[in-house]
N, C-alpha and C positions, 0 to 999 in steps of 0.2 A: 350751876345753872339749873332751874325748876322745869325738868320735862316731864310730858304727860301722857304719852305713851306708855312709858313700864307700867303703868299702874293696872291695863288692862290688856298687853298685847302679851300674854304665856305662851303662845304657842311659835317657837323659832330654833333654827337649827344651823348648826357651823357649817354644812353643807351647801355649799352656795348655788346649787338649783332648787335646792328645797326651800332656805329661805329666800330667796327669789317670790318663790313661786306661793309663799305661804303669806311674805309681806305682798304679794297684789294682792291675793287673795282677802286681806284683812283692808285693805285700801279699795279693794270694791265694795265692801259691807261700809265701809264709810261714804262712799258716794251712793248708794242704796239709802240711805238714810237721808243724805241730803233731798230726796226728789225720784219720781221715777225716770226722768227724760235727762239724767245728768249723762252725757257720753260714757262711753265706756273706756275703762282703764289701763293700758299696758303697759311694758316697759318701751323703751323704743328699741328700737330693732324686730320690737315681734309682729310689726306688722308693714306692709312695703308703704304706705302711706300713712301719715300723721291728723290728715285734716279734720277725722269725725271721731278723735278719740284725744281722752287727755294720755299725754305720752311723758313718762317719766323717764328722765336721764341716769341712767347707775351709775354712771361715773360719780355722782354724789353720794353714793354708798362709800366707795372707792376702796372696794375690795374690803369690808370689814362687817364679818359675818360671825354670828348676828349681829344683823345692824341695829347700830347702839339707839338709845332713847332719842339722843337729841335729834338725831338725821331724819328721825323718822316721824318727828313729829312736822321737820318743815316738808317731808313727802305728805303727810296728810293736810298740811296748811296749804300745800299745792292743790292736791285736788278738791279742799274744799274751797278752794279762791276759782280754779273754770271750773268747776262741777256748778258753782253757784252763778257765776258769770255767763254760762249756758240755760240753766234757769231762765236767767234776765236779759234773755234776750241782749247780750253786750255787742256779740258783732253787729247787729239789726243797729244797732243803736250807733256803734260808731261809723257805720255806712251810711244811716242818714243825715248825721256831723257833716261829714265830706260832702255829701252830695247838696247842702245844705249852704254850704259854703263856696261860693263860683268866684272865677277869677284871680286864685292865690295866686299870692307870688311864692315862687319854689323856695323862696328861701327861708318863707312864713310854713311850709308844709312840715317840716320836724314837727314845728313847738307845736302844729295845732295836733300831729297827731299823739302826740307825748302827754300833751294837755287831758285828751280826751282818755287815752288811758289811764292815765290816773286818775281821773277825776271818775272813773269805773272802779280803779282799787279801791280808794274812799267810800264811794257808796258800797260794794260788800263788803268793805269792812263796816261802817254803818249798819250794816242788815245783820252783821252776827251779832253787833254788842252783847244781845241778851244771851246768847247761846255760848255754850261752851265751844264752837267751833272759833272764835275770837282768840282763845287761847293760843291754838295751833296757825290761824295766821299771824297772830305777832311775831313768832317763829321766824315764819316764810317770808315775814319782811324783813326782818333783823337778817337774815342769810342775806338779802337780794340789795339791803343795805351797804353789806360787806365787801359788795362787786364793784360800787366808785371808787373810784382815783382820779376822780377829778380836784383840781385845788379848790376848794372853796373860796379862796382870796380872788381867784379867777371870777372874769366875766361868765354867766352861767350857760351852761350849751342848753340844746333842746330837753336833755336826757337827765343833765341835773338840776334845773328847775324843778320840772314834773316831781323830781325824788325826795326834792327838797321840803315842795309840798306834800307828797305823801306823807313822809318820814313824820312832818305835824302836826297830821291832821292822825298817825296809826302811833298814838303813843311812842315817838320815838323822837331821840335828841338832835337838834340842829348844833351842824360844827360851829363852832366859832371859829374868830369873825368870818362873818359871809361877803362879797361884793357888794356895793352898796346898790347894784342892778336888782339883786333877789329881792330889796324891798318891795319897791311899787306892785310888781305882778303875786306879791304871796298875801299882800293886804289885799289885794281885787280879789283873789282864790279863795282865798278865808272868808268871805262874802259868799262865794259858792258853795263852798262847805257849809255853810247853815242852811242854804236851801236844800243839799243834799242829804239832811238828815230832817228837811221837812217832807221831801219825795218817799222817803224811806215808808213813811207814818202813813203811806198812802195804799189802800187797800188791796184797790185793783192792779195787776201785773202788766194788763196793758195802758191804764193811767201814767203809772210808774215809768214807764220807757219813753212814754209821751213826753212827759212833763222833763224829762232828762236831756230829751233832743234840744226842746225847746231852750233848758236852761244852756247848755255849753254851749247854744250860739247866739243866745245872747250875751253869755260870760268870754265868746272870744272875741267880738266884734271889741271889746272893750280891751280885753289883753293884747288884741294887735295893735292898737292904738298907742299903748304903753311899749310895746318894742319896734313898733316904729321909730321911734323916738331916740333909741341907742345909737351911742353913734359909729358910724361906718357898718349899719347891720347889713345892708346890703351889698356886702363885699364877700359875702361868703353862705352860702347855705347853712351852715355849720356854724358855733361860734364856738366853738371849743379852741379854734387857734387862730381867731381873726384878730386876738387883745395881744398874743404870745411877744413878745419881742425876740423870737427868735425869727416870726416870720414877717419880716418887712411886710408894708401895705397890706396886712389881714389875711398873706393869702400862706396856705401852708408849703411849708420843706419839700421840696424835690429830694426821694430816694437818691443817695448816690448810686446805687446801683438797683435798676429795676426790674431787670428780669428775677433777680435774689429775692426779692419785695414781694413780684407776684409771685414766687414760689413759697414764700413763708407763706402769704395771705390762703394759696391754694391747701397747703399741708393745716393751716386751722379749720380751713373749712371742711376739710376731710376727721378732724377730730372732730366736729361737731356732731357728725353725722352718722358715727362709726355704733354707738348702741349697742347691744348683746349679740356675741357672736351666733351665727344662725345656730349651730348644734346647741349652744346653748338656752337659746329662745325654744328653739324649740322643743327641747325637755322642758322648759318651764311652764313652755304650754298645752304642755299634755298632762303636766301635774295639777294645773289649773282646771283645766276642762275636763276634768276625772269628775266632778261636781256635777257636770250636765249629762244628762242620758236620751239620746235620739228614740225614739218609739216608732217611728212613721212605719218602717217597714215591720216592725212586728205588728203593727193592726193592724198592715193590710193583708198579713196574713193571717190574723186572726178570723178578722170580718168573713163569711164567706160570702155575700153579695160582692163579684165580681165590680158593680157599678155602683158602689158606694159611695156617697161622696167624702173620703175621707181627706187629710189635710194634715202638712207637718206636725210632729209633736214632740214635747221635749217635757223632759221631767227634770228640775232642777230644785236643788236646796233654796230655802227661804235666809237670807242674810240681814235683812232689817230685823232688830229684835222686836218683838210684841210688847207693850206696855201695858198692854190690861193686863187687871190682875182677877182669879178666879172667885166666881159667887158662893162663900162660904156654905150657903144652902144648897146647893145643887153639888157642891162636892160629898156635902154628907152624906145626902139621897143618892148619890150614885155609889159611895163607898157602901152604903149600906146592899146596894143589888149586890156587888163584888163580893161582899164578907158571906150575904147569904146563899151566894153562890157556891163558895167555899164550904159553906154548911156544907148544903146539899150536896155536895159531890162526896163527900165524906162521909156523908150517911148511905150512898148508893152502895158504898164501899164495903159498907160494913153488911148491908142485907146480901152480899155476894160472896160472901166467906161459906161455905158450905164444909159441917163436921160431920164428925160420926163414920169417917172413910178409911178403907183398909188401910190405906196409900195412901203420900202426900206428905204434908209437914208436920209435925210433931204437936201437938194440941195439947198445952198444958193442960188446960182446964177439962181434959177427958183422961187424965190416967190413972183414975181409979178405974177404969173401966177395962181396965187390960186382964185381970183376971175373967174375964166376965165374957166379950166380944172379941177384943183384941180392936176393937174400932175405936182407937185413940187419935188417929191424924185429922186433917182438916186442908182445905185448898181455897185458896182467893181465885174468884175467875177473872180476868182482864175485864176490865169494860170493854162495850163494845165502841165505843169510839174516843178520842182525845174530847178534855172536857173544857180546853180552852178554846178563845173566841179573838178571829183576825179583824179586830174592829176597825173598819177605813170610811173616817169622814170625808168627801167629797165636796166644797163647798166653792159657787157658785160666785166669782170674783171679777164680776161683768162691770161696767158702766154703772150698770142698774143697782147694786149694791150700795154703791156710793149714797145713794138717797139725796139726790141732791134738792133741797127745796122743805125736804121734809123735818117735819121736830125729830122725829126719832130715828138718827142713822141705822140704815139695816147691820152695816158690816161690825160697828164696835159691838154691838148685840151678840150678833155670832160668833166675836171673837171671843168673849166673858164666857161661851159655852165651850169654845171649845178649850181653853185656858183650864174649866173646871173639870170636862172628862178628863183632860191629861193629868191633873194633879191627881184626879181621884183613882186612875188606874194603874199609878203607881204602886208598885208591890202586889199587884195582883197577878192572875197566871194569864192575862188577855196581853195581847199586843195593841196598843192605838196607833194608828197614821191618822194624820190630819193635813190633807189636801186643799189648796184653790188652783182655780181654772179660769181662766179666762183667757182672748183672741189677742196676738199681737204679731200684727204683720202677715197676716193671713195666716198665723201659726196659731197651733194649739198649746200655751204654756201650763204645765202643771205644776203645780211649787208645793215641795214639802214644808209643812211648817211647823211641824212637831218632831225634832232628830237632835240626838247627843242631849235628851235631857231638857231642851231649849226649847221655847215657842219663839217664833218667826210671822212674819207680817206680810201684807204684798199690798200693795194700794189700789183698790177697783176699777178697771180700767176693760174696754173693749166690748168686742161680742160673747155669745152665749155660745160654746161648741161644748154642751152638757152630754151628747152619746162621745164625741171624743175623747170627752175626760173620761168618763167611765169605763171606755175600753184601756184609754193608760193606765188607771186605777189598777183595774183589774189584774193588766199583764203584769203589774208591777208591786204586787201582793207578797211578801217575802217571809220566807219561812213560816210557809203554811199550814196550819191547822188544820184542823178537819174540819171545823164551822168556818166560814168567812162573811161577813156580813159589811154590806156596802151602805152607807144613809149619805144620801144626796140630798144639798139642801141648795133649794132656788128658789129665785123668786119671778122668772120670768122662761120662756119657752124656747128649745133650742133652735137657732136660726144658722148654724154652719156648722162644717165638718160631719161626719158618722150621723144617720139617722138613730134618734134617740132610739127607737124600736130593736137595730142592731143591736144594740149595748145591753136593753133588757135581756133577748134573747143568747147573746154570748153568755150570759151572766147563769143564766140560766142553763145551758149546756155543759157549764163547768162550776157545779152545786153556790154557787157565791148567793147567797140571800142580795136583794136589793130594792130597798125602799127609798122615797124621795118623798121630801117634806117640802111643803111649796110653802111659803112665805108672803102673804098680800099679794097670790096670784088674780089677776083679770080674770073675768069669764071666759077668755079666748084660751087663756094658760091652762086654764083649768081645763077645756075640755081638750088642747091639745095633749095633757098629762092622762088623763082618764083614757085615751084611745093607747097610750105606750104601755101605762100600768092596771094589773088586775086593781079590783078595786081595796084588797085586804092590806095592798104593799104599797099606797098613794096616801098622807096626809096630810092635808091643809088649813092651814092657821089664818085668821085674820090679821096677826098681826106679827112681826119679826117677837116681839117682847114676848109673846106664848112657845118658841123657841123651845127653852130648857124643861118647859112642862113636858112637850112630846116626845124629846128625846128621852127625857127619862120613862114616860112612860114606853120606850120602843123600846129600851134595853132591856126593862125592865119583863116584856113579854117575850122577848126572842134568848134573853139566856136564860130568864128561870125556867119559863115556862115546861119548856121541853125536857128539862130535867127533873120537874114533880113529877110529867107525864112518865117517867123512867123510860125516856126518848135519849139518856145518852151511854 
């Protein structure tokens, strides 16, 4: 069988809280890429409730560590069938079905609600065709395929209809022979299906759910029609055993024995529910949440304004990959400050070798001079400070980012820059971080986007807490140099969390250089910026696309400069 997983999941271990914890780990960077608003992901057992998260069952691992290719491709077909179902608004949609629908008869509520399910798998699977996510759900269907036992010669219940039509509409094979019941309702289906892959072509997201409602009730009003029609349907809710001949008149087998019955029925339903044992959940979720780092209380120790308005903060890895790729000019131009960086510190080196000393190291190039003086050694003096540079972009991942309306998106701009400092300061003696910030949930998120090598992405979303981020920046500066320089880039003015004013000044109390480059700031931006920043450490562009000029020219003044001045 062709799985598709090996080809990119390397990182996995025979210890079963590690790969636990390392396959969600790699199954949230897939729901990350779906969308920002896809639920979040866990196994079950690790959380006491199921309702606002997609929850994976391990029992489908079933103890086989590493879990192999194929299993783990139908765990990512799962959560990109509800990470995408969350997306589209599916509950919304199958709520307005039912409510849509008055007066069923109970024995009509299975097929309609089996009906509307499916006719939900259908359309996302519709919406991946193009994407490689279609791959990974043929998978999840083929697994979920695997789970009837119903006889197909049988009249069809609620559950294998629905299956029947999925299974032909998600590339997959109908048994033979079927009931000759399955005809009538999978040719009126198949009529749906083409409208469903006309909704799909449909731009808007809330069009799409509209035009969805609309369609399944007008496509059941017509399938109830068609199972009206069966005969004896309303002898049973159920029709999986109202055809059987073992059950006279439609209705099903009385247990011989029923207390035994509800005890089995009670012992499945406790297997259902049973999920990762707590010790074990929760080592995995402490392996998992090693990736997030709380900040709140270190800036508000930081801050010294007791009355600050500060506001949760968390610094977390970026998981969505970046797909820009870096601007060949702006790599050069910056590799070029780097290399003549390199010069210059090398040549500082060299004016501080002091000969001609009684003492010291041994100075080849003076021992002819031993008969003479006896002043043949020589000594290097230390510099006086490290010549490398804590470079931390800071960038500004609001709402406003997004550009919505505009020709030229702000954020793919500033991703091509920051794409091109990191390739360029590769092999250099600088360290680069590369941060965004933006509001979510009245918190203050900071997402690294440049770690292990990788650039990472985050979608622009929220308010502006521009002195909050700065103060996380800050405290969160790792293996510090002696220079550290912070470049904030925004394009609009902070409206929550830490006053921007705070963060200059912290910044300032603990040598960190910090400049911020305003981006098609307003007049109001603008002079809110000029009252936080001196005017030498403020620069503003008209336009996102002037970006890579200023940053180059700010590197270009804050690391050469100080070292022509033999300031290091």
């Amino acid at each position: 069988m062709v799985t598709y997983s090996r080809y990119w999941r390397r990182n996995v271990s025979q210890h079963p809280p590690t790969e636990l914890g390392l396959s969600l780990r790699a199954l949230r960077k897939v729901a990350a890429h779906l969308g920002k608003n896809v639920k979040p992901v866990f196994w079950k057992g690790m959380q006491a409730t199921d309702t606002n998260s997609i929850t994976l069952d391990p029992d489908v691992v079933d103890r086989a560590y590493p879990i192999p290719s194929k299993t783990f491709d139908i765990l990512v077909g799962q959560v990109v069938h509800e990470g995408l179902s969350s997306l589209e608004w599916r509950e919304w949609v199958v709520g307005k079905v039912q409510q849509g629908v008055s007066d069923l008869p109970e024995n009509f509520a299975p097929f309609l609600e089996a009906f509307v399910q499916a006719a939900e798998d259908i359309y996302i699977d519709e919406l991946t065709r193009p994407r490689v996510w279609s791959l990974y759900l043929s998978s999840f269907w083929k697994n979920d395929r695997m789970k009837e036992t119903r006889d197909p010669t049988l009249p069809p219940s609620a559950e294998s209809l629905a299956l029947a039509w999925r299974t032909r509409e998600t590339r997959g094979p109908l048994p033979e022979p079927l009931h000759h019941y399955y005809n009538d309702p999978l040719d009126r289906l198949r009529e749906c299906t083409r409208v469903i892959r006309e909704v799909v072509s449909l731009s808007s997201p809330a069009e799409r759910r509209e035009r969805r409602v609309d369609l399944y009730l007008k496509t059941w009003t017509s399938l109830q029609e068609i199972l009206s029609q069966w005969e004896d349907f309303a002898s049973s809710p159920d029709a999986i055993n109202m055809f059987d001949e073992a059950a006279p008149e439609g209705r099903l087998p009385e247990p011989e024995n029923t207390d035994e019955a509800e005890r089995e029925n009670e012992g499945d339903e406790r297997e259902e529910t049973q999920g990762l044992e707590p010790d074990l959940a929760e080592e995995v979720m402490k392996l998992v949440e090693d990736q997030e780092t709380d900040l709140t209380r270190t800036i508000l120790v930081a801050v010294e304004d007791p009355e600050a308005g500060s506001m949760r903060t968390r610094v977390r890895q970026g998981t969505a990959r970046m797909a820009m790729q870096p601007d060949p000019l702006l790599v050069r131009q910056l590799k070029r400050i780097f290399s003549e960086q390199e010069s210059l510190v090398r040549r500082v080196r060299r004016r501080r070798v002091r000969r001609g000393l009684i003492e010291g190291n041994l100075d080849a190039r003076r021992l002819h001079r031993v008969p003479i003086d006896g002043k043949v050694f020589k000594t290097r003096e230390p510099p006086t400070s490290e010549h490398s540079w804590q470079i931390c972009l800071v960038a500004d991942g609001s709402a406003s980012m997004a550009g919505k309306g505009a020709r030229q998106k702000p954020w793919p701009v500033a991703e091509k820059a920051f794409a091109s400092l990191a390739e360029a300061s590769k092999g250099s003696r600088n360290r680069v971080d590369i941060y965004a910030y933006h509001e979510e949930r009245n918190r203050c998120t900071l997402t690294q986007l440049y770690h292990g090598g990788d650039l990472y992405t985050v979608v622009p979303s929220g308010r502006t807490p521009s002195g909050q981020a700065i103060m996380a920046a800050a405290v969160t500066l790792r293996e510090r140099r002696h220079r550290s320089l912070i470049i904030h880039i925004t394009d609009g003015a902070s409206n929550c969390g830490v006053r921007l004013s705070e963060a200059v000044e912290f910044c300032e109390r603990n040598a960190i250089e910090l400049f911020t480059i305003g981006c098609g700031c307003s007049q109001q931006t603008k002079d809110f910026l000029r009252e936080c920043f001196a005017f030498d450490r403020l620069y503003f562009m008209k336009t996102i696309r002037t970006l890579p000029l200023v940053l180059e020219r700010l590197l270009r003044q804050r690391i050469l400069f100080p070292i022509r001045q033999g300031r290091v």
